[in-house]
C-alpha positions in Angstrom: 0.0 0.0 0.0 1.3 3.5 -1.1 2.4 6.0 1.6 -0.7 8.5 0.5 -3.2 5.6 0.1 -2.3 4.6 3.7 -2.1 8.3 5.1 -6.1 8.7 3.8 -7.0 5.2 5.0 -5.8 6.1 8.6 -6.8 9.3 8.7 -10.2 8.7 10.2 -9.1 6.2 12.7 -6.2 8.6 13.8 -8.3 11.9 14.4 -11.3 9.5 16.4 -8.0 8.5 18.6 -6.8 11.7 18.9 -10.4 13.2 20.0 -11.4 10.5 22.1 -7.5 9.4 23.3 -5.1 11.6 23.5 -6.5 14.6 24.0 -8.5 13.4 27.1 -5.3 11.8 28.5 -3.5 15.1 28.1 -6.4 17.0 29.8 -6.2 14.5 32.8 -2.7 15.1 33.3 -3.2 19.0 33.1 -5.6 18.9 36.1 -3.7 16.3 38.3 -1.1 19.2 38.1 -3.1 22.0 39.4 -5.7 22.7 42.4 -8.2 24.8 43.1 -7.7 28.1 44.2 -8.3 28.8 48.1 -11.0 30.8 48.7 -9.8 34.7 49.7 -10.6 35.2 53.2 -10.9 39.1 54.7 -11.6 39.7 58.3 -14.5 42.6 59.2 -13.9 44.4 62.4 -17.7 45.0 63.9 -17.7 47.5 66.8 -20.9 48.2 68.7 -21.1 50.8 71.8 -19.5 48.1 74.0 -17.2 46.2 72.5 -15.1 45.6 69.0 -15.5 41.8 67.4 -13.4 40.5 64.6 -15.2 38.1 62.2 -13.3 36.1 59.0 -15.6 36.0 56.0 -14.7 34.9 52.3 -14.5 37.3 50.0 -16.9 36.3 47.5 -16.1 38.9 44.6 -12.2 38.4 45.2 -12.4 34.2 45.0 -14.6 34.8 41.9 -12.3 36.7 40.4 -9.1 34.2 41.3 -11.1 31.7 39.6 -11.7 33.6 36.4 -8.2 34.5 36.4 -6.9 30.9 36.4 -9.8 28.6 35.7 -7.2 25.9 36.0 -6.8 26.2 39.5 -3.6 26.9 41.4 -0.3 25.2 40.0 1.3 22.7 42.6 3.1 20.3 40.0 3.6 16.9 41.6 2.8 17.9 44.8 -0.9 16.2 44.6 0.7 12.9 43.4 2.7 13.0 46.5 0.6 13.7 49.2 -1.1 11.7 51.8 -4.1 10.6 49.6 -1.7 9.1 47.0 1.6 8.2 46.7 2.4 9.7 50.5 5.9 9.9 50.4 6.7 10.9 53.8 4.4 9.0 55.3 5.7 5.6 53.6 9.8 6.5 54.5 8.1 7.2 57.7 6.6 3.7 58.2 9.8 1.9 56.5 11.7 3.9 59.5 9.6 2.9 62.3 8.7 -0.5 61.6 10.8 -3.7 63.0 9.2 -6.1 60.2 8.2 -6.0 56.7 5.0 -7.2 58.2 4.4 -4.4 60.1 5.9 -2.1 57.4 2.5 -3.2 55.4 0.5 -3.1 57.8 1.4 0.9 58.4 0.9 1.5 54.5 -2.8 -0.5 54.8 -3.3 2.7 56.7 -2.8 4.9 53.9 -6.0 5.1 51.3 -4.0 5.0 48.1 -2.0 1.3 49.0 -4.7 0.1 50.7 -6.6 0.7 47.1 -3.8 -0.5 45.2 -3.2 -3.7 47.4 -6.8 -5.1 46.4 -5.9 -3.8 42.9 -3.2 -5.6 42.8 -4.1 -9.0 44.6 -7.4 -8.8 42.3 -5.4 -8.5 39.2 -3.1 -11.4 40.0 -6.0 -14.1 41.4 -8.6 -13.2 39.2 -6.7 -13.3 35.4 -5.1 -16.3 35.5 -8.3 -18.1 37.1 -10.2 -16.7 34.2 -7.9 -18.1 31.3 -7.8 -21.6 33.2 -11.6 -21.6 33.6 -12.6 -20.1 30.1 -10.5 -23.0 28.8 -11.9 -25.5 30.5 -14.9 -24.5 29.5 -14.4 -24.5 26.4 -12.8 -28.1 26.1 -15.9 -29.0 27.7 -18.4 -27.5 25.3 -16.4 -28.9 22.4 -16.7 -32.2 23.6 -20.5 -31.6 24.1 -23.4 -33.8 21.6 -23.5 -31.5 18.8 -27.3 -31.3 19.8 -26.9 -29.9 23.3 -23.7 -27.7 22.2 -26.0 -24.6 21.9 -28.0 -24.5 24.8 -24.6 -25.4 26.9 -23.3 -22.2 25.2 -26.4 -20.3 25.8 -26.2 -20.7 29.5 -22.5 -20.4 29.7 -22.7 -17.2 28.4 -25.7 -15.9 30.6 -23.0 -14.4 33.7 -21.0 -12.2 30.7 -24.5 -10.9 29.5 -25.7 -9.5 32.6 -24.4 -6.1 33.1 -21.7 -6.1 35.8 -23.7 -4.1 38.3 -26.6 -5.9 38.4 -24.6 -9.4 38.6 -22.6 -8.1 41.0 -25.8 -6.8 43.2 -27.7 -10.4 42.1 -24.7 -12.3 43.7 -24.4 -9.6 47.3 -27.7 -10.9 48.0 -27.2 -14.3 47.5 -24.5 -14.3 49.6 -26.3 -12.0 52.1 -27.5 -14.2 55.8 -30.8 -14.4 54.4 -29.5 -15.4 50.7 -29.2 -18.7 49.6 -25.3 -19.4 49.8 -25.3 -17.5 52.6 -28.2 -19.3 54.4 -26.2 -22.3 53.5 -22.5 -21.0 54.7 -24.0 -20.7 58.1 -25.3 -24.3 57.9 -22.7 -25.8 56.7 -20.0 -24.3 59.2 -22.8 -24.4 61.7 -22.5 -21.1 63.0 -25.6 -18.7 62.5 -23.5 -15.3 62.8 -21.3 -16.5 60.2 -21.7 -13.3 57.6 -19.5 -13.0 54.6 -19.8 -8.6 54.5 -18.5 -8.5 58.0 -15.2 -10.3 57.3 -12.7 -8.4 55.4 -11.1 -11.8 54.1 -14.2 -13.0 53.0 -15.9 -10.5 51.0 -12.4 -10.2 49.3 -13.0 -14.2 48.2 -16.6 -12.7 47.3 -15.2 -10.3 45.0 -12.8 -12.4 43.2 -15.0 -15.2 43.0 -17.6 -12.7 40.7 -14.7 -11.3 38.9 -14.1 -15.2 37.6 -17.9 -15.6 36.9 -18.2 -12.6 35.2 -15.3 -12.9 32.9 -14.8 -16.7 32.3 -17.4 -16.7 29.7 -15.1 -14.6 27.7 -12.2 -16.4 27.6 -14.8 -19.1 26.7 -15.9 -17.6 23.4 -12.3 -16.8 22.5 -10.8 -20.0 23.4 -13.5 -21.9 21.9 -13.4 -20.2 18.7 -9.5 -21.1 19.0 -10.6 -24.7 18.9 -12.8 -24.9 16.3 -9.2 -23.9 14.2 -7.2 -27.0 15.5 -4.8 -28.7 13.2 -6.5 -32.0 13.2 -3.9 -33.4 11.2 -1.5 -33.3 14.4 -4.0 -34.2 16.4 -4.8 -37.6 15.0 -0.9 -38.0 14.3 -0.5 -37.2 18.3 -3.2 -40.4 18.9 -1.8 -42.6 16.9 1.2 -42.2 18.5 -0.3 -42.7 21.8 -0.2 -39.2 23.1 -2.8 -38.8 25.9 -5.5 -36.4 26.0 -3.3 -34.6 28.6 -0.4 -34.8 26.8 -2.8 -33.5 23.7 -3.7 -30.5 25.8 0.0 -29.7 26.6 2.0 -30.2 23.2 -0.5 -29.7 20.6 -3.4 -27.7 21.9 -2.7 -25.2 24.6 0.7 -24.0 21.9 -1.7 -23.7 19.3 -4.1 -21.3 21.6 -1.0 -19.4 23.0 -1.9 -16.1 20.6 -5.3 -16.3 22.1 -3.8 -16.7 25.5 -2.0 -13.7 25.3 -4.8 -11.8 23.4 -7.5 -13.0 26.8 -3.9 -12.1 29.1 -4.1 -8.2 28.0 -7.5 -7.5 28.3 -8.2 -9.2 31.7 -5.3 -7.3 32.8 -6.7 -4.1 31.6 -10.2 -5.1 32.9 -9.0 -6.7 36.4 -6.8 -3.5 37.4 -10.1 -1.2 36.4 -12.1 -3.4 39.0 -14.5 -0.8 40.2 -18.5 -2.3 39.6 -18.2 -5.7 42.0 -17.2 -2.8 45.0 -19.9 -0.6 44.5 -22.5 -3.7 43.9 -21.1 -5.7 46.8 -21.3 -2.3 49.1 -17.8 -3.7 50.2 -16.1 -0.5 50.5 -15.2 -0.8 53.9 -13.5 -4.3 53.5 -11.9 -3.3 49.6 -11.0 -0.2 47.2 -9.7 -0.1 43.9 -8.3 2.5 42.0 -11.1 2.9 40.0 -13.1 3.5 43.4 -10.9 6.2 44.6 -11.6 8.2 41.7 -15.0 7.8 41.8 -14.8 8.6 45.7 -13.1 11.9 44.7 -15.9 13.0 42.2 -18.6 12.8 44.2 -20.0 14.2 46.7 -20.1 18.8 47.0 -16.6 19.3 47.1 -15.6 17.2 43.7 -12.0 16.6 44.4 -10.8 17.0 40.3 -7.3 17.1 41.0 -6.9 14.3 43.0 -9.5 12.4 41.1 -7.3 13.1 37.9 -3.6 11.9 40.2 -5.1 8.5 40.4 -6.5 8.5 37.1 -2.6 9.1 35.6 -1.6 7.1 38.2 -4.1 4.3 36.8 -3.3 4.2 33.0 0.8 4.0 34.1 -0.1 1.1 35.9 -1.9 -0.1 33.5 0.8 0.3 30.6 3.4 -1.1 33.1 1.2 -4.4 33.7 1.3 -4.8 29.9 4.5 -4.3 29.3 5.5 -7.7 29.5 3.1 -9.0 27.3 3.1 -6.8 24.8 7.1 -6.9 24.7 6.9 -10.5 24.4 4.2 -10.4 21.5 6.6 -7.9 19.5 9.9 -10.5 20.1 7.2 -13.5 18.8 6.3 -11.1 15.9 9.9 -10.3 14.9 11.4 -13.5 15.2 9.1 -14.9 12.8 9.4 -11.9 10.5 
């Protein structure tokens, strides 16, 4: 393709990703940069016959005007990124220094919002994306083995928990696990203790939450993986039988090699997914046991004092994170690519 006929073919896709990309990510890092302006405070001496009182009031005409000034807010540079709420510097050399165990060293940063966020982050990334490949694929070996009859219904239902919006599965599945649900009616019987309640343990609702991140995203690795199998070299398959390969040793040297593209393809967008976790929190109510990333920005926008610059610090903080998970991946893909270039 000529360079011209490609520069015109691209063109639309390039100025939808500028709009709709770039130009948002370079607004968010604008604003985690800056912070509102203080409000202008003047003090009024009132004096009656008796006495003289001092009273601090905000100047309302003065603030306005600061604000149309610099609509921006007032310039801090990283300072918001460093703070308590966030990265919190100080506070984590402070911890390192006055803790006698690495233990404890954790324990002091649990206290802080931001690592407290990223630790569920982080431990829901890393549970929740390889479980997801391992399930979606054994679902789909399962389906493919299914009567050709019964093979659409099976995919029908398997597909249900990736159908339902995540909100409303994640609110379906809190009250089944709620005392008066039905798993948690049967938790309490089954470890025969009535009080047993899965929201008031920390541990627990963290299983909770993982456990729905697997059921909601298992069905697609299912669809890709099974797609993946409907493309198997059967040729090597029936020269792997004949041989007397076993279906396990099917799976490993002639299967799970030939799915490895889709592997990593199901690999990069759980990992993009799973570090966004935000809808099982809110759905679950579980922010007192968990918190994302994704939760802390939503935290910072609501409310009457919208908190835009700190909301936009964990947004950049977000999409580096993000870009550093897929790194790996996405190094390895390009080595795959050019070696067999």
């Amino acid at each position: 393709m000529k360079h011209r006929t490609f520069f015109w073919f691209f063109l639309p896709t390039g100025l939808a990703m500028l709009l709709f990309i770039a130009m948002p990510i370079v607004s968010v890092v604008t604003q985690s940069l800056f912070t509102p302006h203080e409000a202008v405070l003047v003090t009024v001496e009132t004096c009656t016959p008796f006495s003289c009182a001092q009273e601090t009031t905000i100047d309302q005409e003065a603030t306005a005007a600061l604000r149309e000034q610099s609509p921006m807010g007032r310039f801090v540079g990283f300072d918001i990124y460093t703070d308590r709420g966030h990265l919190a510097f100080s506070e984590v050399a402070q911890a390192w220094h006055s803790s006698d165990s690495f233990g404890e060293f954790l324990k002091q940063l649990n206290n802080l919002p931001f690592y407290r966020a990223m630790g569920f982050t982080i431990v829901f990334v890393f549970v929740v994306t390889p479980l997801v490949i391992v399930m979606g694929l054994l679902i789909a070996l399962a389906v493919n083995t299914v009567n050709a009859r019964l093979k659409g219904i099976v995919i029908f239902f398997s597909l249900l928990p990736f159908v339902i919006t995540p909100l409303i599965g994640a609110l379906v599945l809190f009250w089944m696990i709620d005392s008066r649900g039905i798993i948690g009616t049967a938790l309490q019987w089954m470890a025969g203790d009535p009080s047993l309640s899965l929201k008031a343990s920390t541990g627990l609702m963290w299983i909770s939450l993982m456990i729905y991140g697997v059921w909601h995203a298992a069905p697609f690795a299912f669809v890709i993986f099974y797609a993946g199998l409907q493309t198997l070299p059967m040729d090597q398959i029936e020269a792997a039988q004949i041989d007397g390969a076993s279906r396990l040793q099917r799976l490993r040297y002639v299967i799970i090699p030939h799915l490895m593209p889709l592997v990593t393809f199901v690999a990069l967008i759980q990992l993009m997914d799973n570090f966004r976790v935000f809808e099982p929190i809110v759905g679950f109510n579980a922010s007192a046991h968990a918190t994302s990333l994704s939760w802390a920005i939503f935290n910072d926008l609501g409310g009457e004092t919208r908190q835009l610059s700190s909301a936009a610090a964990t947004s950049v903080i977000t999409i580096l994170g993000v870009a550093l998970l897929l790194s790996p991946v996405l190094v390895r893909t390009w080595r795959d690519y050019k070696g067999k270039v």
